[in-house]
VMD Tcl script that builds the backbone (N, CA, C; Angstrom):
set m [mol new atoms 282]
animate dup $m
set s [atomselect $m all]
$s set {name element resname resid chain x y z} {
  {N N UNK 1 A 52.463 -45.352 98.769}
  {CA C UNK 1 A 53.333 -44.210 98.535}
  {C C UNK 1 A 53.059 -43.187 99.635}
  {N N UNK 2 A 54.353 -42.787 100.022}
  {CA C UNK 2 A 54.014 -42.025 101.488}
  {C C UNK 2 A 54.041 -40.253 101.067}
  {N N UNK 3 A 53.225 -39.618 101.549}
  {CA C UNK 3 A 53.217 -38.147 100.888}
  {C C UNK 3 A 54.203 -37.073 101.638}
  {N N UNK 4 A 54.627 -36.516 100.866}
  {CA C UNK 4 A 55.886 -35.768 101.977}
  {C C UNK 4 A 55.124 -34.568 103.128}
  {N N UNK 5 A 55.756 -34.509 104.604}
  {CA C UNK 5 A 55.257 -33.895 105.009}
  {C C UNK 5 A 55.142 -32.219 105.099}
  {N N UNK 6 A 54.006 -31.806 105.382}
  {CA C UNK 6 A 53.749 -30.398 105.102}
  {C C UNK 6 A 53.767 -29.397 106.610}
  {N N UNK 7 A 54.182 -28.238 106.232}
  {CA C UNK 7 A 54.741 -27.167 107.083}
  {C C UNK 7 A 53.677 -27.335 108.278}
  {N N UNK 8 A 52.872 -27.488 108.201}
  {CA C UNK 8 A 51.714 -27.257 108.707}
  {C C UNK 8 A 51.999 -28.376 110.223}
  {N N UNK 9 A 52.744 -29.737 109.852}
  {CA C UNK 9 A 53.038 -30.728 110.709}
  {C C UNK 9 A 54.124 -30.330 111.507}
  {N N UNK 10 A 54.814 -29.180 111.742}
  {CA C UNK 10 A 55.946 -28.199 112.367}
  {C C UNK 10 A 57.303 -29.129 111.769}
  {N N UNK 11 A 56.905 -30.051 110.774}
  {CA C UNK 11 A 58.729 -30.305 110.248}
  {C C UNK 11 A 59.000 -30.098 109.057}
  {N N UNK 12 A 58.086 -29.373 108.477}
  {CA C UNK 12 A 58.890 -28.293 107.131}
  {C C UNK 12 A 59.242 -29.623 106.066}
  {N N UNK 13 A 60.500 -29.870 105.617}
  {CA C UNK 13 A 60.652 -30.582 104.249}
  {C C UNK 13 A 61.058 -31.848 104.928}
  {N N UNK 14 A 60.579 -33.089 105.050}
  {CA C UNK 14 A 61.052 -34.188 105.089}
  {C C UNK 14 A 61.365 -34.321 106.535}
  {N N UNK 15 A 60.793 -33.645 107.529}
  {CA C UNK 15 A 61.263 -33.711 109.009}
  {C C UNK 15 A 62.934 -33.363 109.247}
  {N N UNK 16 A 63.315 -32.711 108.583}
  {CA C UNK 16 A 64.558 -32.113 108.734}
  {C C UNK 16 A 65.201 -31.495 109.872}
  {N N UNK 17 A 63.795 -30.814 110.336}
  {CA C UNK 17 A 63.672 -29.057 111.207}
  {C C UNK 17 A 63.887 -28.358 110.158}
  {N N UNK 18 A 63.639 -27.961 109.182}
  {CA C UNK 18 A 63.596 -27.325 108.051}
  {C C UNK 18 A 62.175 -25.945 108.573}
  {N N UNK 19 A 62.464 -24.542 108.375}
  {CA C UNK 19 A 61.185 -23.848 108.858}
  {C C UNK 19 A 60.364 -23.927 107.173}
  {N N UNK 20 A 58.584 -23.600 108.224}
  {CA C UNK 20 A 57.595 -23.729 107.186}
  {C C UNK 20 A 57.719 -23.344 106.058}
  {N N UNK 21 A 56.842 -23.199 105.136}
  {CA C UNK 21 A 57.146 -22.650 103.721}
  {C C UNK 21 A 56.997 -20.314 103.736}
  {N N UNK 22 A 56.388 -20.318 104.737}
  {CA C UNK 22 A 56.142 -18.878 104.900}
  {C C UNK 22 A 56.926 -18.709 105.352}
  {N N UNK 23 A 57.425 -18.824 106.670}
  {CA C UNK 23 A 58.916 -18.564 106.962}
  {C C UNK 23 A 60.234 -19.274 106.269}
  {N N UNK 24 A 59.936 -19.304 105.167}
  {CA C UNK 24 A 61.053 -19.399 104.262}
  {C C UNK 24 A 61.231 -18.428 103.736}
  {N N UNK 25 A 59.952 -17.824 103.198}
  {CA C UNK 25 A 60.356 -16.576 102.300}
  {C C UNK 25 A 60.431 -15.270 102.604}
  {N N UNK 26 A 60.575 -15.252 104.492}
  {CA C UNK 26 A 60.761 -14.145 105.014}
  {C C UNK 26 A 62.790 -14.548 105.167}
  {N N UNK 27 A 62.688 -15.485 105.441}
  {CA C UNK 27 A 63.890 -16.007 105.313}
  {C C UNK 27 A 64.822 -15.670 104.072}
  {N N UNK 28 A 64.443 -15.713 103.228}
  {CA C UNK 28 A 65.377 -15.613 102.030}
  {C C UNK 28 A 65.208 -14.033 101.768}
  {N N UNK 29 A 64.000 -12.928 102.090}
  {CA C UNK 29 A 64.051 -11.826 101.752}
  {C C UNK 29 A 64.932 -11.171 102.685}
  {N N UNK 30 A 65.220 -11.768 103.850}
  {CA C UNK 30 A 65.644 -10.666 104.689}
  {C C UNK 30 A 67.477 -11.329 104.907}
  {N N UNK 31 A 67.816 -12.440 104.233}
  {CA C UNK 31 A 69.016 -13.105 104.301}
  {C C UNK 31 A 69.958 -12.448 102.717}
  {N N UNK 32 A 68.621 -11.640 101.788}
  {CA C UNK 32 A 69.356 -11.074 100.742}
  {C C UNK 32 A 69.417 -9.373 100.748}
  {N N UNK 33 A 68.874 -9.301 102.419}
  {CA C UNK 33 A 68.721 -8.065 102.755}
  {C C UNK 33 A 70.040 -7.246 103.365}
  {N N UNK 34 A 71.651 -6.610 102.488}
  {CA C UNK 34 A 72.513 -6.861 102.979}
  {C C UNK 34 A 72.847 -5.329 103.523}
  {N N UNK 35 A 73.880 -5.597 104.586}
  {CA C UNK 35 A 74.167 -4.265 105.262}
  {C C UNK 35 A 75.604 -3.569 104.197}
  {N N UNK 36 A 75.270 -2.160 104.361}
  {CA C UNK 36 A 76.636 -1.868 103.714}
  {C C UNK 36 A 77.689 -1.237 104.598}
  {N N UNK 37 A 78.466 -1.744 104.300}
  {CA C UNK 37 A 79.408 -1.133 105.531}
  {C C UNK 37 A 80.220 -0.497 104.647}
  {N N UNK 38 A 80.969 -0.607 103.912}
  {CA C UNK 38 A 81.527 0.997 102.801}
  {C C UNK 38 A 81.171 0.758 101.296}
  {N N UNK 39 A 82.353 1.697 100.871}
  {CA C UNK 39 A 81.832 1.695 99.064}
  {C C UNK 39 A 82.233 0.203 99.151}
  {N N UNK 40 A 81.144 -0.788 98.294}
  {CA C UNK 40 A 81.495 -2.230 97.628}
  {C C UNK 40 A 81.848 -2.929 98.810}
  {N N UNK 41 A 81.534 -3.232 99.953}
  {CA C UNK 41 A 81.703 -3.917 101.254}
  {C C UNK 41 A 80.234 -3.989 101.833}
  {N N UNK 42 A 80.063 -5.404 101.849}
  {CA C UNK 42 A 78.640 -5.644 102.614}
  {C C UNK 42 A 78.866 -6.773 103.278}
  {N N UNK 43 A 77.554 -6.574 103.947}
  {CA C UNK 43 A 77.636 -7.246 105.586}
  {C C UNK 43 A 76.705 -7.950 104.714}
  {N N UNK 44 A 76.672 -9.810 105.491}
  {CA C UNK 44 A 75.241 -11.047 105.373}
  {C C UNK 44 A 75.026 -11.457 106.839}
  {N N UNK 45 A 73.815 -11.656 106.730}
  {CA C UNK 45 A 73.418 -12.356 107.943}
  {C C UNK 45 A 72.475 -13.618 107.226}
  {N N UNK 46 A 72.605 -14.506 108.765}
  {CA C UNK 46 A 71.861 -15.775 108.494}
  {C C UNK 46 A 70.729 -15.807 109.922}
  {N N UNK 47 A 69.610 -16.069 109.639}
  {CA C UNK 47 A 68.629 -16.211 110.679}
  {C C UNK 47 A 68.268 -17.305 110.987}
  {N N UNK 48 A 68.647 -18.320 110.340}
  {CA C UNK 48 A 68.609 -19.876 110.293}
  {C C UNK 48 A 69.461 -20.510 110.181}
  {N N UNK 49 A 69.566 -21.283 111.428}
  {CA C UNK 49 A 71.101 -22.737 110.817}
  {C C UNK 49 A 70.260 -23.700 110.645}
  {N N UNK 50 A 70.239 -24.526 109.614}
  {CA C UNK 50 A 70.064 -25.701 110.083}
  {C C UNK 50 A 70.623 -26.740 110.773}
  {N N UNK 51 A 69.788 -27.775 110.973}
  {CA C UNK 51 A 70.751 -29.153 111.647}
  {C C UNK 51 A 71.821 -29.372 111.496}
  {N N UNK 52 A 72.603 -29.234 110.683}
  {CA C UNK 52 A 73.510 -29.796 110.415}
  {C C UNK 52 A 74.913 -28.634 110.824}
  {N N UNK 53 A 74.743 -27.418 111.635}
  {CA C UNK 53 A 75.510 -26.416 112.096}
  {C C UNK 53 A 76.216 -26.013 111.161}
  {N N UNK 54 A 75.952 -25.922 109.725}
  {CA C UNK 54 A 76.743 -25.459 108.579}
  {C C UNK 54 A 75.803 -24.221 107.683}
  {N N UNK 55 A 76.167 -23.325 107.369}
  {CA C UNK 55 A 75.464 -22.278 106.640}
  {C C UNK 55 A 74.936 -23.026 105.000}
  {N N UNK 56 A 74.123 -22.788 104.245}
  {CA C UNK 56 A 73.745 -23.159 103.084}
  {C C UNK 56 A 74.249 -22.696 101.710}
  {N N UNK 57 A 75.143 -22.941 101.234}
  {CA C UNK 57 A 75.747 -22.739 100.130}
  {C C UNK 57 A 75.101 -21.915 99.190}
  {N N UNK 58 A 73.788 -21.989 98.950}
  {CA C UNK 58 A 72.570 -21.455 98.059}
  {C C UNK 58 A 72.816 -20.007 98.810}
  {N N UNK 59 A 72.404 -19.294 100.353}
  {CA C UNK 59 A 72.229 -18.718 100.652}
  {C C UNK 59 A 73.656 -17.565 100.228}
  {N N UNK 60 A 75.047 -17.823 100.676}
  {CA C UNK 60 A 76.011 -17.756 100.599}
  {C C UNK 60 A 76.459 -17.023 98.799}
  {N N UNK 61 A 75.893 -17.806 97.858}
  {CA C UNK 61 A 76.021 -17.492 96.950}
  {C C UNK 61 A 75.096 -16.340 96.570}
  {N N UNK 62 A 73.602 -16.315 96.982}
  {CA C UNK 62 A 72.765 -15.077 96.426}
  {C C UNK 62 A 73.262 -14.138 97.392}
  {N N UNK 63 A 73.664 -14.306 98.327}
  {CA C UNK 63 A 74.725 -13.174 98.979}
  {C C UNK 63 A 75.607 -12.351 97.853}
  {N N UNK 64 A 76.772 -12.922 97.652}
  {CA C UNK 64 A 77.568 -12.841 96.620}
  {C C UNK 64 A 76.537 -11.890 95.636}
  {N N UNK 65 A 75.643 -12.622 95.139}
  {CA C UNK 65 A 75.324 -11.814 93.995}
  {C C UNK 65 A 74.184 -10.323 93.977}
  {N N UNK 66 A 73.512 -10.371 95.258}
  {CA C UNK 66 A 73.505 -9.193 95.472}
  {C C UNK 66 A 73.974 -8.311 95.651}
  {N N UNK 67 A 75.006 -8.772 96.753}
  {CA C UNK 67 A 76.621 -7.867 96.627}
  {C C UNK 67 A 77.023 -7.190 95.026}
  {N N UNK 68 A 77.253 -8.036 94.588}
  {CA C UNK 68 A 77.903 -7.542 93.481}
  {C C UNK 68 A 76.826 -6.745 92.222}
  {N N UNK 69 A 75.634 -7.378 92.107}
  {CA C UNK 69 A 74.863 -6.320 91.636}
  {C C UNK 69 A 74.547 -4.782 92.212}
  {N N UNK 70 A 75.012 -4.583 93.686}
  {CA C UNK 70 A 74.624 -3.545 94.359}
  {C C UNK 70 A 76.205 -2.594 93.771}
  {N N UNK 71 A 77.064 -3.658 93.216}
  {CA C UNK 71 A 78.427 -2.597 93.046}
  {C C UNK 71 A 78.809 -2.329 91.903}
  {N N UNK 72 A 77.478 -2.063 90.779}
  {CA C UNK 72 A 77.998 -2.133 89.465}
  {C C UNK 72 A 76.726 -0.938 89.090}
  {N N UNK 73 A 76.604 -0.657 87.934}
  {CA C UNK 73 A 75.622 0.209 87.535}
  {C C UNK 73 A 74.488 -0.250 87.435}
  {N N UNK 74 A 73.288 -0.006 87.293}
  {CA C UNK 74 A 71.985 -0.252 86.779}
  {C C UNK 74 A 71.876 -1.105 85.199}
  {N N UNK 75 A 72.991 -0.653 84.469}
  {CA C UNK 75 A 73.274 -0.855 83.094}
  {C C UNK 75 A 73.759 -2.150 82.768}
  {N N UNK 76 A 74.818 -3.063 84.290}
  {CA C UNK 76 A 75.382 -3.818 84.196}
  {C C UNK 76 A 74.613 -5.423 85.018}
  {N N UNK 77 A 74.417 -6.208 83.874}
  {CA C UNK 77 A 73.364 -7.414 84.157}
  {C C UNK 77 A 74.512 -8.778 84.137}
  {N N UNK 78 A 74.009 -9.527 85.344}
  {CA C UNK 78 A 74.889 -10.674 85.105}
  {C C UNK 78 A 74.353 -11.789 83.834}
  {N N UNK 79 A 75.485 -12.754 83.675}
  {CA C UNK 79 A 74.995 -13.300 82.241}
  {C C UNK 79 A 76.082 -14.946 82.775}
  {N N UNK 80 A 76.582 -14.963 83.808}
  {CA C UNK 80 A 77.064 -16.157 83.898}
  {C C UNK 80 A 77.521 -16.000 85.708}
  {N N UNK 81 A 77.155 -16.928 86.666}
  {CA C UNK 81 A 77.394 -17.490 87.850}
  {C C UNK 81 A 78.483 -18.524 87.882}
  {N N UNK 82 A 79.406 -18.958 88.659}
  {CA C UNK 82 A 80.104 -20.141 88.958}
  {C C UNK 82 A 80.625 -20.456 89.838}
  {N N UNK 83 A 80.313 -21.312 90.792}
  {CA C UNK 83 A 80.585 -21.312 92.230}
  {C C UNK 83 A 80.992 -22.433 92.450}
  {N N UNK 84 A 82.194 -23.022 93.358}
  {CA C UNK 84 A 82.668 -24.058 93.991}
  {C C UNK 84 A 82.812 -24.068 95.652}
  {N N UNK 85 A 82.395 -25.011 96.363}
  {CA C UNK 85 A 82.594 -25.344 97.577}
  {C C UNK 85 A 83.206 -25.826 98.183}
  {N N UNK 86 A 84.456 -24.834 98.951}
  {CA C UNK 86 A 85.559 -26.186 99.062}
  {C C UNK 86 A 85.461 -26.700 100.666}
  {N N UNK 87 A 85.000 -26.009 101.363}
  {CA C UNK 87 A 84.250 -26.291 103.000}
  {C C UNK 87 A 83.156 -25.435 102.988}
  {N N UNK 88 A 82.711 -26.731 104.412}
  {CA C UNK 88 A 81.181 -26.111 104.592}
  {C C UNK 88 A 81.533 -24.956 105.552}
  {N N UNK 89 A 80.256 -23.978 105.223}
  {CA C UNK 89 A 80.447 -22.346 105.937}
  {C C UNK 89 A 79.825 -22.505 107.449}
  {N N UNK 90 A 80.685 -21.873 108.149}
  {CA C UNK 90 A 80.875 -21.782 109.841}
  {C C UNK 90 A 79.729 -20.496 110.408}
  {N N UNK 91 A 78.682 -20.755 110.925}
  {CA C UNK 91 A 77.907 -19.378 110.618}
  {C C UNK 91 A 78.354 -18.372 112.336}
  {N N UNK 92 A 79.444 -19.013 112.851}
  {CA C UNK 92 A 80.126 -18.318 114.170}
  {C C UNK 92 A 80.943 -17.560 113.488}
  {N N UNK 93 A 81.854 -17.977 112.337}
  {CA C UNK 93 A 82.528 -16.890 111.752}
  {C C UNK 93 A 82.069 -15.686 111.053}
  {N N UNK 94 A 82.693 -14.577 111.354}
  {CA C UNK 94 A 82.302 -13.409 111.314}
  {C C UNK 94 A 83.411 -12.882 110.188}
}
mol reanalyze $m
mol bondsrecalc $m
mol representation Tube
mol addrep $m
């Protein structure tokens, strides 16, 4: 049984090019870190493509939902998500 490889071997999850496990979670803090550009309008950025030149659906969506927690009251808690993918995201488009 072969053991999966670790960050430490510079190929992250399964030799993907996937980044380490620490720079993941600078990754995800600063990818849910969003700009506001007016009332209820925010900016995302991505600091990582992977291989495959397509943005990550996961990322895309906690986008979304920071967004939208940032445009509601303190009072108002989500209680249901639902997301469909109908193409993969272009991270040149702006």
């Amino acid at each position: 049984m072969s053991s999966p490889q670790t960050p430490e071997d510079g190929q992250g999850r399964g030799g993907r090019g996937d980044p380490p496990g620490d720079l993941r979670s600078v990754l995800v803090t600063s990818v849910l870190n969003l700009e506001l550009l007016d009332k209820d309008l925010f900016r995302g950025r991505h600091y990582w493509v992977p291989a495959s030149k397509r943005l990550f659906g996961g990322q895309i969506v906690g986008q979304a939902l920071v967004a939208a927690a940032k445009s509601v009251s303190e009072d108002v808690h989500m209680h249901s998500l639902h997301c469909y993918f109908v193409r993969a995201g272009d991270p040149k488009v702006q």
